[in-house]
C-alpha positions as a Markdown table, in Angstrom:
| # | Residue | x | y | z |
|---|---|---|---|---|
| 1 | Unk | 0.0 | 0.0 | 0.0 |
| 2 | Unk | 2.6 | 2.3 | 0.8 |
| 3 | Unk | 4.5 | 1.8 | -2.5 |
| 4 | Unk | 1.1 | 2.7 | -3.8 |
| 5 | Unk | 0.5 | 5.9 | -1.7 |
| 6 | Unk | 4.1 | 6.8 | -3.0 |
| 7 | Unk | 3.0 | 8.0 | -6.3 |
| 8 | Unk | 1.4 | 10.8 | -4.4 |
| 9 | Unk | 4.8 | 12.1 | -4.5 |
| 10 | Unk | 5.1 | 12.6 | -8.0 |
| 11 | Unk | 1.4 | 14.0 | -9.0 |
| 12 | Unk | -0.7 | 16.6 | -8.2 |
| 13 | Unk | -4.3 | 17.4 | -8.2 |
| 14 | Unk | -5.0 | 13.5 | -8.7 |
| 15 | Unk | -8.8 | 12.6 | -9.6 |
| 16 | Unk | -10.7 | 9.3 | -10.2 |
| 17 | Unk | -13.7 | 9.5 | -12.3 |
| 18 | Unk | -16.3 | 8.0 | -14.4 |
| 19 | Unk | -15.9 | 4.9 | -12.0 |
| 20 | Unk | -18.3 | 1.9 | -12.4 |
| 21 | Unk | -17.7 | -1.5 | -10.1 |
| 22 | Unk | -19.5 | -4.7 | -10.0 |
| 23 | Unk | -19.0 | -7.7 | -7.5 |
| 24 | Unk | -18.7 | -11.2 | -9.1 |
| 25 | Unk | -19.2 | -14.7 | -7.4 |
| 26 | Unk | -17.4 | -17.1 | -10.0 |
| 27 | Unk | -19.2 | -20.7 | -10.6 |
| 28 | Unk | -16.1 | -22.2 | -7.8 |
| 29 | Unk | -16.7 | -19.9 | -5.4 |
| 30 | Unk | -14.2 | -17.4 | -5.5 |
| 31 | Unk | -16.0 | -13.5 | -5.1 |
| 32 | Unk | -14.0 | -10.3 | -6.9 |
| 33 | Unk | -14.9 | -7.1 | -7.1 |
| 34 | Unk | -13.6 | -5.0 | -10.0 |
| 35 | Unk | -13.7 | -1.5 | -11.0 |
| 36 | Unk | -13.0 | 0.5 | -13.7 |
| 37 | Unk | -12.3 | 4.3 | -13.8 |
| 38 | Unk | -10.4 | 7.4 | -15.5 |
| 39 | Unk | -6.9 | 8.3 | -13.2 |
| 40 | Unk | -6.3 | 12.0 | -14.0 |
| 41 | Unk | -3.5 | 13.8 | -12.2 |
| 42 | Unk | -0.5 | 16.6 | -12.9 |
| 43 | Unk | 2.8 | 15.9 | -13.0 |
| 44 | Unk | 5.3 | 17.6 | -9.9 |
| 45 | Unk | 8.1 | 17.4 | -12.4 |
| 46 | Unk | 6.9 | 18.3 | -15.7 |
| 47 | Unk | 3.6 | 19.7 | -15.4 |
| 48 | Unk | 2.0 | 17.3 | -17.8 |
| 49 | Unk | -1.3 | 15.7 | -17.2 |
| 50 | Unk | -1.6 | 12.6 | -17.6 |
| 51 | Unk | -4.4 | 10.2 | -17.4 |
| 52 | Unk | -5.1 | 6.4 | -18.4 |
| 53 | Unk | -8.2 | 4.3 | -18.4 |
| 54 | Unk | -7.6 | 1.6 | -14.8 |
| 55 | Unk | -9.1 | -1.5 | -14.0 |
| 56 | Unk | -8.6 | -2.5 | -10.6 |
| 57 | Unk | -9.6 | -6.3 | -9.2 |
| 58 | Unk | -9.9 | -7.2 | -5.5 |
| 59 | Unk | -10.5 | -11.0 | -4.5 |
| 60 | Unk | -11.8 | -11.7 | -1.6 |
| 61 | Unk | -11.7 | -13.9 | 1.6 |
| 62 | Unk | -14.2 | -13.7 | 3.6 |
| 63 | Unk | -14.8 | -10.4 | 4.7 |
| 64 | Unk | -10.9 | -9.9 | 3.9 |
| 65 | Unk | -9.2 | -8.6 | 0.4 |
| 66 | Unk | -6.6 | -11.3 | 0.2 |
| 67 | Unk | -4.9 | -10.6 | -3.7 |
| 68 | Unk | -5.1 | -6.9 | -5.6 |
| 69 | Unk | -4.0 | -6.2 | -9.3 |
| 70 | Unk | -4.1 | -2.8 | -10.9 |
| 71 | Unk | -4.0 | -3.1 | -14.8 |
| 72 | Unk | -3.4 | 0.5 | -16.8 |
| 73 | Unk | -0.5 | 1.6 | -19.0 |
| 74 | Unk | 2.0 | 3.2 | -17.2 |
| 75 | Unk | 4.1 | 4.7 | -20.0 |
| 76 | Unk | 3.1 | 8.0 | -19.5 |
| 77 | Unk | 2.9 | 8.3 | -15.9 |
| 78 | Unk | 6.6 | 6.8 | -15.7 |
| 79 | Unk | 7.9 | 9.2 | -18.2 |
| 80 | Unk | 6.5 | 12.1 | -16.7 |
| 81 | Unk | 7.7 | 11.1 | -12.8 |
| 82 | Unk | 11.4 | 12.9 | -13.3 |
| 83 | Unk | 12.6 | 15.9 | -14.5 |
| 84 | Unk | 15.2 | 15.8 | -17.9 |
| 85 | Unk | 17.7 | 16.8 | -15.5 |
| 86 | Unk | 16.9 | 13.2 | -13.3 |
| 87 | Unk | 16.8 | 11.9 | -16.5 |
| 88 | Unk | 20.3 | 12.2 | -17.5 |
């Protein structure tokens, strides 16, 4: 979580929005709930904004998440994380 928090560090004026999530109870038993949503924020180092389309997936056990995944494309956000002079 923390490694998560840590791009906090890098952006700005981060948003979340046109999010949509559904719960799913597979045929074996398993239970996930996904959701999809627009991440928005402005670079500390360039000034860019960037944004990218993420799904997230949470499975669950019991009343516990026990597993996570974030899928997005994190060209852009990794480019835009360092200055040219970091760069170098």
């Amino acid at each position: 979580m923390a490694g998560f928090l840590e791009g906090r560090t890098f952006y700005s004026d981060i948003t979340q929005s046109n999010r949509a999530t559904g719960t799913f109870y597979l045929d074996n038993g398993d239970v996930y709930t996904n959701t999809w949503f627009k991440w928005e924020g402005v670079s500390n180092a360039t000034g860019v904004t960037v944004d990218s389309p993420v799904h997230e997936s949470f499975k669950w056990d019991g009343d516990k998440v026990a597993i996570v995944s974030f899928l997005y494309d994190s060209h852009d956000y990794v480019v835009n994380m360092a200055t040219p002079e970091e760069e170098e």
